[in-house]
C-alpha positions in Angstrom: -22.4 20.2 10.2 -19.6 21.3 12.7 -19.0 24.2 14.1 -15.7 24.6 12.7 -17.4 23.9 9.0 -20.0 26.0 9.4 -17.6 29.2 11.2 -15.7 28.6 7.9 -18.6 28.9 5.1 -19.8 32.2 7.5 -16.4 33.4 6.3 -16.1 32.3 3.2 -19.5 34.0 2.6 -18.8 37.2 4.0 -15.3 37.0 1.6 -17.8 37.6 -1.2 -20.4 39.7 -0.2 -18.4 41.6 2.4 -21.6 42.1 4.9 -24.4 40.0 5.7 -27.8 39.6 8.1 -28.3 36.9 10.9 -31.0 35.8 8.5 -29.0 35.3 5.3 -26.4 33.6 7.2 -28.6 30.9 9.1 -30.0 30.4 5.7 -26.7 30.0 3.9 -25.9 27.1 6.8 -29.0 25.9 7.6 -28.9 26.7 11.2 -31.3 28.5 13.7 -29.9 32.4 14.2 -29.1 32.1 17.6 -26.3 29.4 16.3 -25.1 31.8 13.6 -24.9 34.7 16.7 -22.6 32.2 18.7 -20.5 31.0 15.9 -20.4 35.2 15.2 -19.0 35.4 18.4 -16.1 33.0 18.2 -15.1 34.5 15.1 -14.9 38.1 16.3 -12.7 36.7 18.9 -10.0 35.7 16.4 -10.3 39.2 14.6 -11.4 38.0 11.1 -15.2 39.6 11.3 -16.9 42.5 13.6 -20.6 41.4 14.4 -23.4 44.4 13.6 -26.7 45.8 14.6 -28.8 42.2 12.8 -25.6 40.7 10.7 -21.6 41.1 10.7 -19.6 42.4 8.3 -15.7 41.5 7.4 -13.2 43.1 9.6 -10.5 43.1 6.0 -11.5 42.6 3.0 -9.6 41.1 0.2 -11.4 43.2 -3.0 -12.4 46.6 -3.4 -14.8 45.3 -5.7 -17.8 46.8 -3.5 -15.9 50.0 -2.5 -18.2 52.9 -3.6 -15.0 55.3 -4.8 -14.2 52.4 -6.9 -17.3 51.3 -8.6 -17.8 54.8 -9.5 -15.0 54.8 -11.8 -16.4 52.1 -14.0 -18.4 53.3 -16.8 -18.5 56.7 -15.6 -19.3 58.4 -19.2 -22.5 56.0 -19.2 -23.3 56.5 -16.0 -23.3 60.5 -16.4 -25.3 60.1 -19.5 -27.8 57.9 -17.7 -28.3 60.1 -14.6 -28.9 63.1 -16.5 -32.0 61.0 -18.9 -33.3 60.0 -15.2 -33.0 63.8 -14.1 -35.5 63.9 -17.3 -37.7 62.2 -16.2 -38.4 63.5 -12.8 -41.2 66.0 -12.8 -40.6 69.9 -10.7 -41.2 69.6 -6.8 -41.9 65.7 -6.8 -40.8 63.8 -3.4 -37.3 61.3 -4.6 -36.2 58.0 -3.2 -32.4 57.6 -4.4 -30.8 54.4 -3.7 -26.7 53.7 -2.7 -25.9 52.6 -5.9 -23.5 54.3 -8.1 -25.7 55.4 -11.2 -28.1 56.8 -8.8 -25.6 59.1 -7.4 -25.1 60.2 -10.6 -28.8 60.5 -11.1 -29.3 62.8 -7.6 -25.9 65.5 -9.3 -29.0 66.5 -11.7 -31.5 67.0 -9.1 -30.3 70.1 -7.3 -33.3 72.9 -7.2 -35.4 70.6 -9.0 -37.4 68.1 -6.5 -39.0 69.0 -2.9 -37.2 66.4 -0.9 -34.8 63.6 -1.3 -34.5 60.4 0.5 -31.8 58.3 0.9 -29.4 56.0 2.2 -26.7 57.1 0.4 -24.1 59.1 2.2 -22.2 60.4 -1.2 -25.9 61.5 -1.9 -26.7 62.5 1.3 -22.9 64.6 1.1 -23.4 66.1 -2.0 -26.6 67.7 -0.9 -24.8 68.9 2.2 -24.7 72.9 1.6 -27.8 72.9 -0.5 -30.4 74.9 0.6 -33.0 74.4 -2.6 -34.0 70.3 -1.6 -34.6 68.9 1.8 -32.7 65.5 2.4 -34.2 62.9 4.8 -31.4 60.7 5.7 -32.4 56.9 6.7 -31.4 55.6 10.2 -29.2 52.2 10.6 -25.5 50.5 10.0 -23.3 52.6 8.0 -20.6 50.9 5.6 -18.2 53.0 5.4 -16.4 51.2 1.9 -19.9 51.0 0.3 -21.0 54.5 1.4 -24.6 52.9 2.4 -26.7 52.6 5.4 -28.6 49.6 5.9 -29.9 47.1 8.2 -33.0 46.7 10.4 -33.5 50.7 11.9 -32.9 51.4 7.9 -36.0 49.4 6.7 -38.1 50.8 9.5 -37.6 54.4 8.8 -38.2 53.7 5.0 -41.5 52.3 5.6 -42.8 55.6 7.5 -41.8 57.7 4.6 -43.0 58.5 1.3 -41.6 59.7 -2.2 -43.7 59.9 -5.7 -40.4 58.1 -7.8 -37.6 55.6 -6.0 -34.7 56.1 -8.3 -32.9 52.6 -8.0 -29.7 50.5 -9.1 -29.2 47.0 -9.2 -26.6 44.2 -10.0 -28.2 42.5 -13.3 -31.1 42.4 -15.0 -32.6 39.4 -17.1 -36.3 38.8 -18.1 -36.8 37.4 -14.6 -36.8 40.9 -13.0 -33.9 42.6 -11.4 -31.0 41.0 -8.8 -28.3 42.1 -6.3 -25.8 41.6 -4.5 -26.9 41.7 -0.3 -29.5 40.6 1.0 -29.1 43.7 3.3 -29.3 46.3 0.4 -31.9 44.5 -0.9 -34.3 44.7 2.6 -33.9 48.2 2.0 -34.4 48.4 -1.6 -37.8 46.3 -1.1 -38.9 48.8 1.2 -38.1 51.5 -1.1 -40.1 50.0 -4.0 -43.4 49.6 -1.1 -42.6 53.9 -0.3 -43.2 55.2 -4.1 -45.8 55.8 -6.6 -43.2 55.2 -9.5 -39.9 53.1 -9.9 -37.3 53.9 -12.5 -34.3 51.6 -12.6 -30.6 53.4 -14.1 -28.6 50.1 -14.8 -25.8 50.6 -17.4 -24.4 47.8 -19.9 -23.1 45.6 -18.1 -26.3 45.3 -15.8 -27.8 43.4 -18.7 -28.1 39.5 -19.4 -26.3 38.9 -15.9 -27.6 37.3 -12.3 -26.3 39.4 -9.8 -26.6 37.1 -5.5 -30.3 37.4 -4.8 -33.7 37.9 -6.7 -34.7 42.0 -5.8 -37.8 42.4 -7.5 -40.2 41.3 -10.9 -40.2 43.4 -14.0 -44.0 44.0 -13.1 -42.1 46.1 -9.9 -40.4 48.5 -12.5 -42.1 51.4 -14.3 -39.1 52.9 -16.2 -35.2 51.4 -17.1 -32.8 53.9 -18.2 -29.8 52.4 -19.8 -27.2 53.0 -22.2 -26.4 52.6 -25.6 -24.3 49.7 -25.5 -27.1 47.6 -23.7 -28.0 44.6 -25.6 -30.7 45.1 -27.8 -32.2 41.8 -27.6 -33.0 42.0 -24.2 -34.0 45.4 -24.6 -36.8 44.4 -27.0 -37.8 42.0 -24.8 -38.6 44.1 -21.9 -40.5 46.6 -24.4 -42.5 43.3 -25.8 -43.1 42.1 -22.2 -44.2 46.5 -21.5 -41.7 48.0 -19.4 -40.3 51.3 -20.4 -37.0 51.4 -21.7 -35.4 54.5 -22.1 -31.6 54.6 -23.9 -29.8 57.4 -22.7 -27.2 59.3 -25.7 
């Protein structure tokens, strides 16, 4: 493949997922990462992409479809209703893990007084706890993106694996009977090394989370303790994941 062929898929990929590793990109062109770190170079020169600490993300992108103001606007009655089941579930003075996505921030509202500590690399979470005194927030290091409101990369991964919580409180981008999938390989490093960090893992995944393939494979429905959905989940799949003995919990 030539340079100018593989400098074009690096873009092309980065137009859909808006921010990805050295890693995922010498997979997704089948070249060594110290190619993928020169053809990064050349493109930053001509302004379309801005390389990263371990990856490069797109200088402007063409969808707000990962924008964290913006995915929090979709199913935001659901979402409310799931975060304050979750909120039910989590037991007085345990240690949280809350993940960047969107149902989780509606999970960590609820938490306020409740838990010891939170972790997260979330800033909306990590913003909404700013002036509360009642729950400690540790704060992961690494990249911040700004649109997505997340911190990830390399430095975030590391810090997670030093630190421990008794529930992760997780999102995703599908769920089938082959486990849970999302949508960066980046989020998902991190979210791997949230599920190794806690005792017990409860998914919040509304709707339109079931019976769809998000990118990448996250993790096996043996990984999951507890999904809280909605009611308008399908209730084929539902039964399924019951049959197959994962909690599922349908939030009114």
């Amino acid at each position: 493949m030539q340079a100018e062929e593989r400098q074009l898929l690096i873009e092309q990929h980065l137009q859909k997922v808006e921010f990805a590793s050295l890693e995922e990109l010498s997979e997704k062109v089948d070249v060594s990462v110290s190619t993928v770190r020169r053809d990064l170079t050349l493109l930053e020169a001509k302004g379309t992409i801005r390389r990263t600490h371990g990856g490069a993300r797109l200088v402007a992108p063409k969808s707000d479809e990962f924008i964290f103001t913006a995915r929090d606007t979709h199913q935001l009655d659901e979402k409310e209703a799931i975060g304050q089941a979750v909120a039910e579930l989590i037991r007085p003075n345990e240690g949280v893990i809350i993940d960047a996505g969107t149902t989780a921030y509606h999970v960590a509202k609820h938490l306020g007084g409740k838990v010891s500590h939170i972790i997260t690399n979330s800033l909306p979470v990590a913003n909404h706890f700013g002036s509360d005194n009642s729950v400690e927030v540790l704060v992961t290091g690494g990249v911040i993106y700004p649109r997505l409101g997340v911190l990830v990369g390399p430095l975030a991964v590391e810090s997670l694996s030093k630190m421990h919580a008794d529930v992760a409180i997780m999102s995703g981008g599908g769920i089938t009977m082959d486990g849970i999938t999302n949508s960066h390989a980046l989020l998902i490093d991190i979210q791997r090394a949230m599920l190794e960090s806690a005792q017990r893992i409860i998914f919040c995944l509304d709707h339109t989370k079931f019976n769809r393939r998000s990118v990448s494979p996250l993790c096996g429905l043996d990984a999951i303790d507890t999904i809280v959905t909605d009611a308008q989940a399908s209730t084929d799949l539902v039964a399924e994941l019951k049959q197959a003995g994962t909690q599922v919990i349908t939030a009114d």
